[in-house]
C-alpha positions as CSV (number, residue, x, y, z in Angstrom):
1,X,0.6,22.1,-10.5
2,X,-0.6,19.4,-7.9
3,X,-3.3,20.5,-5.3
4,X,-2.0,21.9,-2.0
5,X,-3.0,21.5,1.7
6,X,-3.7,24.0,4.3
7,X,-3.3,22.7,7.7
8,X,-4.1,25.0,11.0
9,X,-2.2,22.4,13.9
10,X,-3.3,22.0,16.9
11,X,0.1,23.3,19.2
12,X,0.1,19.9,20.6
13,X,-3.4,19.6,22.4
14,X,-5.7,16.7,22.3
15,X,-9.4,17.6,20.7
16,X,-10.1,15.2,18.0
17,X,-13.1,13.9,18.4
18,X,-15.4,11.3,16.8
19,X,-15.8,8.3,14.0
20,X,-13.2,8.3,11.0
21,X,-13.8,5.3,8.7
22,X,-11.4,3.4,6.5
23,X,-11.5,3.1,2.9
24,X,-11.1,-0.3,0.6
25,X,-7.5,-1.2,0.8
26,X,-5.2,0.4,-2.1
27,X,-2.7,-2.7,-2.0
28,X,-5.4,-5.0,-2.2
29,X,-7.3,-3.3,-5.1
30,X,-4.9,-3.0,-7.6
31,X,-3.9,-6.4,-7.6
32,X,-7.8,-7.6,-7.7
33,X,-8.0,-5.1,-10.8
34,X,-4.9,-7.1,-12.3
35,X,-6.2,-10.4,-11.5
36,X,-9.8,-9.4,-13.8
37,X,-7.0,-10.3,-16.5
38,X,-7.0,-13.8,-16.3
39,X,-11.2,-14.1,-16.3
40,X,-13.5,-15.1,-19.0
41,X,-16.1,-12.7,-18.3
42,X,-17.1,-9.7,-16.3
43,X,-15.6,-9.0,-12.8
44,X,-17.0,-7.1,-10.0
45,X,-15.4,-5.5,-7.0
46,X,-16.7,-3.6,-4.1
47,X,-15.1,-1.2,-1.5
48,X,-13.0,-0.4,-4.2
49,X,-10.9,3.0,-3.1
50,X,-11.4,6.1,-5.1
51,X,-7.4,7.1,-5.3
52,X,-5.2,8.3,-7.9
53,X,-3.6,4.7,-8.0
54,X,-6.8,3.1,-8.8
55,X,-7.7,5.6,-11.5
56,X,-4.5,4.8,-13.0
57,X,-4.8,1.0,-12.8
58,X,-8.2,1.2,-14.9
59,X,-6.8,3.5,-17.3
60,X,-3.9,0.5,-18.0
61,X,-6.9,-1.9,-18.6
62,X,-8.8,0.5,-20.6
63,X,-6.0,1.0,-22.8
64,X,-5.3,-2.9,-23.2
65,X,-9.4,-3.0,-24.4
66,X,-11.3,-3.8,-21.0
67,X,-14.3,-2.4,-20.2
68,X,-13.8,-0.4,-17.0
69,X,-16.9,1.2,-14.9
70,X,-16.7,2.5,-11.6
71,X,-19.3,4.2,-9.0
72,X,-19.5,4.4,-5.4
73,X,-17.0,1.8,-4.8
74,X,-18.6,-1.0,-7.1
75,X,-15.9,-1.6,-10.3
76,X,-16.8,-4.2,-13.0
77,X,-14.2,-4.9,-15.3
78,X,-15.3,-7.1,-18.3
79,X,-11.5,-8.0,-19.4
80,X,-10.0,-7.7,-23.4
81,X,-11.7,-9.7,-25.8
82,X,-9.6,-9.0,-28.6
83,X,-6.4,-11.5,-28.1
84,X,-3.9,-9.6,-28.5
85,X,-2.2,-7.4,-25.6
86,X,0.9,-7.3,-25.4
87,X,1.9,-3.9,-24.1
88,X,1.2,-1.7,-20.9
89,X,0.9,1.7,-21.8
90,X,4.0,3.2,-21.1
91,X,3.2,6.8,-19.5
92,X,0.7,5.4,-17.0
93,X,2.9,2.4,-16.1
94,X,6.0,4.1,-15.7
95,X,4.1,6.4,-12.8
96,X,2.9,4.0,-11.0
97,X,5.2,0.9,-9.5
98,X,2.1,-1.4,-8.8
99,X,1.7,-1.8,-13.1
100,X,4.1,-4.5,-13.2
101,X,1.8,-7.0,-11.1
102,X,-0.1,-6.7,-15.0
103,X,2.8,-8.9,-16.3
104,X,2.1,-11.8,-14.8
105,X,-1.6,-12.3,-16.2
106,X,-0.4,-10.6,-19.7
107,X,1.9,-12.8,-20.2
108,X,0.2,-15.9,-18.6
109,X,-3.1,-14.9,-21.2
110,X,-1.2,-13.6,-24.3
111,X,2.1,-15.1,-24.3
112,X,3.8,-11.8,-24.3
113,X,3.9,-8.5,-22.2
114,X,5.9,-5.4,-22.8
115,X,6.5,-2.6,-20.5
116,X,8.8,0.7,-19.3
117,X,11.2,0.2,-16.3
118,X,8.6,0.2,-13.3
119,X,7.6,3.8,-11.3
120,X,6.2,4.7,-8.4
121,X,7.7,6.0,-5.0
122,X,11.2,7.2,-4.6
123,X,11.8,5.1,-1.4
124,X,15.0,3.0,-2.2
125,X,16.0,0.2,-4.9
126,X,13.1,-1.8,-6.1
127,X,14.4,-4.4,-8.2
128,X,13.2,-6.0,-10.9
129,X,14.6,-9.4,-11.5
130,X,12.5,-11.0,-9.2
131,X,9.8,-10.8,-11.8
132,X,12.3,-11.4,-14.9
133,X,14.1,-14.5,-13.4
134,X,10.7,-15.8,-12.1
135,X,9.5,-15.4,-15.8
136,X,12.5,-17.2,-16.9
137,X,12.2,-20.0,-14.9
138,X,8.4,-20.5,-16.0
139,X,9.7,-20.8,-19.7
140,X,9.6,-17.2,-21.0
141,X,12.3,-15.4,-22.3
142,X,13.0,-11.9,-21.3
143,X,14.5,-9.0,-23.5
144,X,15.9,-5.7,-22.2
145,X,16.7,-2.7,-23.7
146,X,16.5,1.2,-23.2
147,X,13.2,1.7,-23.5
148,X,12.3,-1.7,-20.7
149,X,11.3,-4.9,-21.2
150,X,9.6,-7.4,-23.7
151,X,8.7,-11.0,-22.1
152,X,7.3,-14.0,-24.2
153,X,6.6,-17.2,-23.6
154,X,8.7,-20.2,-25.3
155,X,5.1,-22.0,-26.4
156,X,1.4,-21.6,-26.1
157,X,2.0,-21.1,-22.0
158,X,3.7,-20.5,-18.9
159,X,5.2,-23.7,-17.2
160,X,4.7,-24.5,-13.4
161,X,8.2,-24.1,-11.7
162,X,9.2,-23.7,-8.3
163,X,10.4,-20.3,-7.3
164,X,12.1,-19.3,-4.4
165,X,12.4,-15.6,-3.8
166,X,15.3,-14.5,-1.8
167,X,13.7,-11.4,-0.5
168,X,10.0,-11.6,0.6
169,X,7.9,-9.5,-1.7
170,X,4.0,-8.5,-1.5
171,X,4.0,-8.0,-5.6
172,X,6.1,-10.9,-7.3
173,X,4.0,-13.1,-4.6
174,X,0.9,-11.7,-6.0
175,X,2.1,-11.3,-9.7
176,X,3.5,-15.6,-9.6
177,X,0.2,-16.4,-7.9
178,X,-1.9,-14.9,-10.6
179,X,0.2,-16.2,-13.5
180,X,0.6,-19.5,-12.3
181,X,-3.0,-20.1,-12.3
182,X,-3.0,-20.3,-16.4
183,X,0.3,-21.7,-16.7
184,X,0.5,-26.0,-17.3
185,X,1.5,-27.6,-14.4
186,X,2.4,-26.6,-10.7
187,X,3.5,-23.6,-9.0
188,X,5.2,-23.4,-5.6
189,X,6.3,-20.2,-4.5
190,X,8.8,-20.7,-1.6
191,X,9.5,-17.8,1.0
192,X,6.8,-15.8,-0.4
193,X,5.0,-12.7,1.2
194,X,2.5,-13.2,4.1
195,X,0.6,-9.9,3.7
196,X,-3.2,-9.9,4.0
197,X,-3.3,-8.5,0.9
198,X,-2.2,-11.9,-0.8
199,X,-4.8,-13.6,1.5
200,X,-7.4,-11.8,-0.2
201,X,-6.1,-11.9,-3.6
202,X,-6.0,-15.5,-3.5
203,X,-10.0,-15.9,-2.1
204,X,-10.7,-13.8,-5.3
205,X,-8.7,-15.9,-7.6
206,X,-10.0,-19.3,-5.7
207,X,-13.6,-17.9,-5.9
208,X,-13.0,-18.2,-9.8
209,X,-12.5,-21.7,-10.1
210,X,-8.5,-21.1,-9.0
211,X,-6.9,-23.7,-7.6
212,X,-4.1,-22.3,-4.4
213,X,-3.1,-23.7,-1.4
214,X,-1.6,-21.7,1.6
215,X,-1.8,-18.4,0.5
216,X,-0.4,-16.2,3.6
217,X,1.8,-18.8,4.5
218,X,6.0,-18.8,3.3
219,X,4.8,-21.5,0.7
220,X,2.4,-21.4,-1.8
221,X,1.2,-23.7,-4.1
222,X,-1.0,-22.8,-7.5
223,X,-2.2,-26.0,-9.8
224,X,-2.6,-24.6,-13.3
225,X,-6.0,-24.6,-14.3
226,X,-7.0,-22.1,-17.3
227,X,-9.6,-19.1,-17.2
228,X,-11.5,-17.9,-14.2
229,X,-15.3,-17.5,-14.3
230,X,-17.0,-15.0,-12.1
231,X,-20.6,-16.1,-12.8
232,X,-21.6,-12.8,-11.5
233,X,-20.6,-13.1,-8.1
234,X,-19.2,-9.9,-6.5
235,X,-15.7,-9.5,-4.4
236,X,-15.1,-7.2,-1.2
237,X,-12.0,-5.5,-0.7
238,X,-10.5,-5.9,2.6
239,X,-9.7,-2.6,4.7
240,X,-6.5,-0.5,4.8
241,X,-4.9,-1.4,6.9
242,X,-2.6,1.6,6.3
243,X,-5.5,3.5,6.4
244,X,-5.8,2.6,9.5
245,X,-3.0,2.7,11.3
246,X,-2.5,6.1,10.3
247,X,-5.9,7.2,11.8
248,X,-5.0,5.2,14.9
249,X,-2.1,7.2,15.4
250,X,-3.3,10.4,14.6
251,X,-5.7,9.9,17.5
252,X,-2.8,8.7,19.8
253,X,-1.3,11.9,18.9
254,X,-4.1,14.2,18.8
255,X,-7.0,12.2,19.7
256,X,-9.6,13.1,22.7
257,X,-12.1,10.2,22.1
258,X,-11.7,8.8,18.3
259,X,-13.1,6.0,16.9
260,X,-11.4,4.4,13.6
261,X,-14.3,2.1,12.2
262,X,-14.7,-0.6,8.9
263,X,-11.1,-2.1,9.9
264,X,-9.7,-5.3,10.8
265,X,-8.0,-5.2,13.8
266,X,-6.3,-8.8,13.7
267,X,-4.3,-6.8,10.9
268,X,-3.2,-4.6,13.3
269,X,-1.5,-5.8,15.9
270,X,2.0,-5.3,15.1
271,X,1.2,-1.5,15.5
272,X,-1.7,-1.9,18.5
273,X,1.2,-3.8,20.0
274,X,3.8,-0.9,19.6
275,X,1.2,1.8,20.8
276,X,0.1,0.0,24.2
277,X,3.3,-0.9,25.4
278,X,4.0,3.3,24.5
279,X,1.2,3.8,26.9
280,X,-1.5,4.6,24.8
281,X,-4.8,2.9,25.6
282,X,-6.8,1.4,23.0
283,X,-10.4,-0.1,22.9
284,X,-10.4,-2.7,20.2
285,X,-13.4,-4.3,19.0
286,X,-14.3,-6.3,15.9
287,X,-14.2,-4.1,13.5
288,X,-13.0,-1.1,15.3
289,X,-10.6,0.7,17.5
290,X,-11.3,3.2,20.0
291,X,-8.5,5.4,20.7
292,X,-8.9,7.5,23.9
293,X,-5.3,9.6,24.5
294,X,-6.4,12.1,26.1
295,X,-4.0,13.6,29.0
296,X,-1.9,10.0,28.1
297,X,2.2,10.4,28.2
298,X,3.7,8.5,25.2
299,X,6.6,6.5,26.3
300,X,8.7,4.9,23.5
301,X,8.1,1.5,23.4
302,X,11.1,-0.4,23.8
303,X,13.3,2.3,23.0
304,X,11.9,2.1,19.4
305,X,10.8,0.0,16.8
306,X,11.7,-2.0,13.3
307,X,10.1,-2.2,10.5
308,X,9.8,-6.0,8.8
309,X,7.4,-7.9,7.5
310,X,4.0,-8.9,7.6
311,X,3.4,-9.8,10.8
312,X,6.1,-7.7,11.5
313,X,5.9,-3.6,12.0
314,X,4.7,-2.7,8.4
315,X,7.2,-0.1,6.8
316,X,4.3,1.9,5.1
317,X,3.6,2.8,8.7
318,X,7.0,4.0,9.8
319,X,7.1,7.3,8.8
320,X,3.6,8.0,10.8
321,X,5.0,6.0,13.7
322,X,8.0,8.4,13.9
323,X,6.1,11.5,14.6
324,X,4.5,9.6,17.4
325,X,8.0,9.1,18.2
326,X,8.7,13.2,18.4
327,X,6.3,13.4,21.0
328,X,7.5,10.6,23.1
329,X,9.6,11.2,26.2
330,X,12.8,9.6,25.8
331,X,15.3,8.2,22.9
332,X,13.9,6.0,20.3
333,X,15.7,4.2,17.1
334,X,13.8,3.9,14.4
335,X,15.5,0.7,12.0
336,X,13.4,0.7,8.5
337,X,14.5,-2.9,7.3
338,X,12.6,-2.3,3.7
339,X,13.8,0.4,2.1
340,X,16.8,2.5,2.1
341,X,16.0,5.9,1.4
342,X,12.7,5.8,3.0
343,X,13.7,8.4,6.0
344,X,14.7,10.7,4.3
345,X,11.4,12.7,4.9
346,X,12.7,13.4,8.1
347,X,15.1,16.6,7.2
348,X,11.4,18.2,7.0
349,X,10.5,17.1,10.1
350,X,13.7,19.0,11.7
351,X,13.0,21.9,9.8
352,X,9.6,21.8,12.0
353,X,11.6,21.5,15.5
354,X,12.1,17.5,15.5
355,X,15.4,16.0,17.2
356,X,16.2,13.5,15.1
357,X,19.9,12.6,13.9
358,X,19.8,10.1,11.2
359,X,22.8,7.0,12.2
360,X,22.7,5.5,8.6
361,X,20.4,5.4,5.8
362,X,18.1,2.8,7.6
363,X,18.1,3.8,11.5
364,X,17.3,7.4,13.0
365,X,17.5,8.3,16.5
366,X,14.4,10.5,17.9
367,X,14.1,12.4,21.0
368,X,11.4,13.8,22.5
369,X,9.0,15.5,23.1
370,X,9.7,18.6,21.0
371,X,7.3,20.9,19.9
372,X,6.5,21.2,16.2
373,X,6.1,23.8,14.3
374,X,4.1,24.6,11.2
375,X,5.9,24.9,8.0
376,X,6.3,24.6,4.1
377,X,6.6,21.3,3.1
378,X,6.3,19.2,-0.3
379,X,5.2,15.4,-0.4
380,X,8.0,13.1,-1.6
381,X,5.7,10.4,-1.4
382,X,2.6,8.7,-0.6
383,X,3.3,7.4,3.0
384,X,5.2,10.7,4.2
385,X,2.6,13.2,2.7
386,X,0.2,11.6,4.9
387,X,3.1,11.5,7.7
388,X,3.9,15.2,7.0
389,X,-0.7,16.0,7.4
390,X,-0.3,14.1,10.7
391,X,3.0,16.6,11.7
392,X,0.8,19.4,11.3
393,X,-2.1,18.6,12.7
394,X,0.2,18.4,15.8
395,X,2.3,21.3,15.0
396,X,1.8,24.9,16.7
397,X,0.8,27.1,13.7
398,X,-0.5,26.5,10.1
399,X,1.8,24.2,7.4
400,X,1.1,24.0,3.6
401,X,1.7,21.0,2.3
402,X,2.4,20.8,-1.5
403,X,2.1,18.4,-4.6
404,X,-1.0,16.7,-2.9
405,X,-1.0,14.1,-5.6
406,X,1.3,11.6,-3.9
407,X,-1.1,11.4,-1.0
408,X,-4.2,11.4,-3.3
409,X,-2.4,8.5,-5.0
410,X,-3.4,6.5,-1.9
411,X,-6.1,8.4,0.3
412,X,-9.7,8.8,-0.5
413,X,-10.9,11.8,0.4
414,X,-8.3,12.2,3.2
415,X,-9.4,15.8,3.9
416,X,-12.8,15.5,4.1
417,X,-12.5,12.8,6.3
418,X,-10.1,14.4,8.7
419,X,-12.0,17.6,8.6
420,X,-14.9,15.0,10.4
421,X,-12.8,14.5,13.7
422,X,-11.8,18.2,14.0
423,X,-9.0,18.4,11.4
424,X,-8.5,22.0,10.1
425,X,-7.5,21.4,6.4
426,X,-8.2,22.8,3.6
427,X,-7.2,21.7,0.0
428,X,-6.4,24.7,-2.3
429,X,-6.7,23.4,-5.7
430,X,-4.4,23.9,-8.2
């Protein structure tokens, strides 16, 4: 039985106050932690997150033969020695989605991965021939049966192809970028994902001895090169910018005077955008943003927002960005572009007093402002537990929010942080 969360809301009123900081960025990490695959020797990462996700993705590597430490955000990963890993471990795998980014190195090093149909979030088809196509145009040959998939590679390597994805994706970018570094030849990866994330991913990789060209552009191109060498040198993880944007509008929600610190705004600005045309003023500095709400109407911006992406409004944000929405005073439509099935979290929010009608299973319509109220509710993922903590904090009364792992899965110490700006939660453990 997962932890639970005990949240005393705040009946609408503004009186958070002071600095929350943002952890190293989940989407980031876990690819970084893949990527130690394709290196010669020992890898280190800072600002690593300490999250369920994490925990899980150095379990996979543990299992394969790595040598995992991690403490106080510093992880070195000295990568398998032995040759021969061809599997990921199929209970961990199958529980989280971001394991199948490990295919492209396994199979790039080893000439073979297999591994269970991918988990993760219930939020909506997440299809996997992206990756097995892409596989089969680099040469491999893919096998399916009931129990998932086995890849191998025709020869010794992958070849250098050119891939064109038909639907942007953050993961198969990352997962082609990091193969393609050990297959023979070129790679170019045509209307692939812009995300910081892959930006990052690919200074890593390059920092190596990689050799990529216009990583966060639609094109990318990765020259085939063999093993990456650290030499020692240590990698940063970028900010959430989840993280962030969550906090931000928290504090445009709840917020007297409340500083989000260690973030990068230019990140940002689909959702600073969104929140200053809704009226809510926002100091942003370098590495900050000020948030000061306090006796601020929220207006719905544009009658509403979409989610796309990067640069566009980033769908791990929407569900955050549609309790802002209860409070607003008007109509607004929410249109999540992503992922069908990802509002469903909002039945729960009209069990706690929100007008929303949903129009089809990507657009909601939300009125406001209604008063919430505290209730019941269990996390049916990562980015709407966190919604459903910032629904309560609002809310008139207290809530309980159950199976805590899905937001531990991508939080770090959410609780204690919150409980710095004048959050009253508790977590009850199991």
């Amino acid at each position: 039985m997962p932890d639970t969360f005990v949240i005393e809301g705040l009946a609408g009123k503004r009186t958070l106050k002071g600095k929350i900081s943002v952890s190293g960025a989940k989407n980031a990490a876990l690819k970084l932690m893949a990527a130690s695959v394709i290196f010669r020797d020992k890898v280190t990462l800072t600002n690593i997150p300490d999250i369920e996700d994490v925990r899980r993705m150095a379990d996979l590597l543990a299992h394969m033969g790595a040598l995992v430490s991690f403490d106080r955000g510093t992880m070195e990963i000295l990568p398998p020695q032995n040759g021969n890993v061809p599997e990921l471990a199929p209970d961990i795998a199958k529980r989280m989605r971001a394991s199948v980014v490990l295919t492209g190195p396994l199979l790039a090093r080893y000439g073979k991965v297999s591994f269970p149909h991918p988990g993760g979030c219930v939020i909506g088809a997440r299809p996997i021939d992206l990756f097995t196509k892409g596989f089969e145009k680099m040469g491999a040959k893919v096998t399916v049966d009931k129990n998932g998939y086995v890849i191998k590679t025709a020869g010794k390597k992958l070849k250098g192809a050119e891939l064109f994805f038909r639907k942007q994706s953050v993961t198969a970018t990352e997962t082609f970028m990091i193969a393609a570094v050990l297959a023979q030849g070129t790679t170019v990866l045509k209307n692939a994902a812009m995300e910081p994330e892959i930006e990052d991913l690919a200074k890593f990789l390059i920092s190596g001895g990689a050799r990529i060209e216009g990583a966060g552009t639609p094109t990318i191109k990765i020259h085939g090169d063999g093993l990456l060498v650290a030499r020692g040198n240590a990698h940063a993880t970028m900010p959430d910018r989840i993280d962030a944007g969550s906090f931000i509008i928290l504090a445009a929600l709840a917020g007297d005077d409340v500083e989000v610190t260690r973030i990068n705004p230019a990140h940002l600005e689909a959702l600073t955008s969104a929140l200053q045309e809704a009226g809510i003023p926002l100091e942003i500095g370098k590495t900050s943003i000020r948030v000061r709400a306090k006796g601020k109407k929220v207006i719905p911006a544009q009658c509403g927002f979409q989610t796309h992406e990067y640069p566009g409004f980033p769908t791990d944000l929407q569900a955050p960005m549609t309790i802002l929405l209860t409070q607003a005073h008007g109509e607004s439509t929410v249109f999540e572009t992503i992922f069908e099935g990802r509002l469903n979290y909002t039945e729960s929010l009209k069990g706690m007093g929100a007008d929303i009608t949903m129009m089809d299973p990507h657009r909601v319509l939300v009125r406001g402002p209604r008063t919430l109220r505290g209730k019941n509710l269990e996390s049916p993922d990562l980015r709407a537990g966190l919604a459903f903590v910032i629904a309560a904090v609002v809310a008139k009364g207290r809530s309980v929010i159950h199976n805590v792992y899905n937001i531990d899965r991508g939080y770090e110490r959410i609780e204690e942080r919150l409980q710095k700006i004048g959050v009253k939660i508790e977590r009850i453990p199991a």
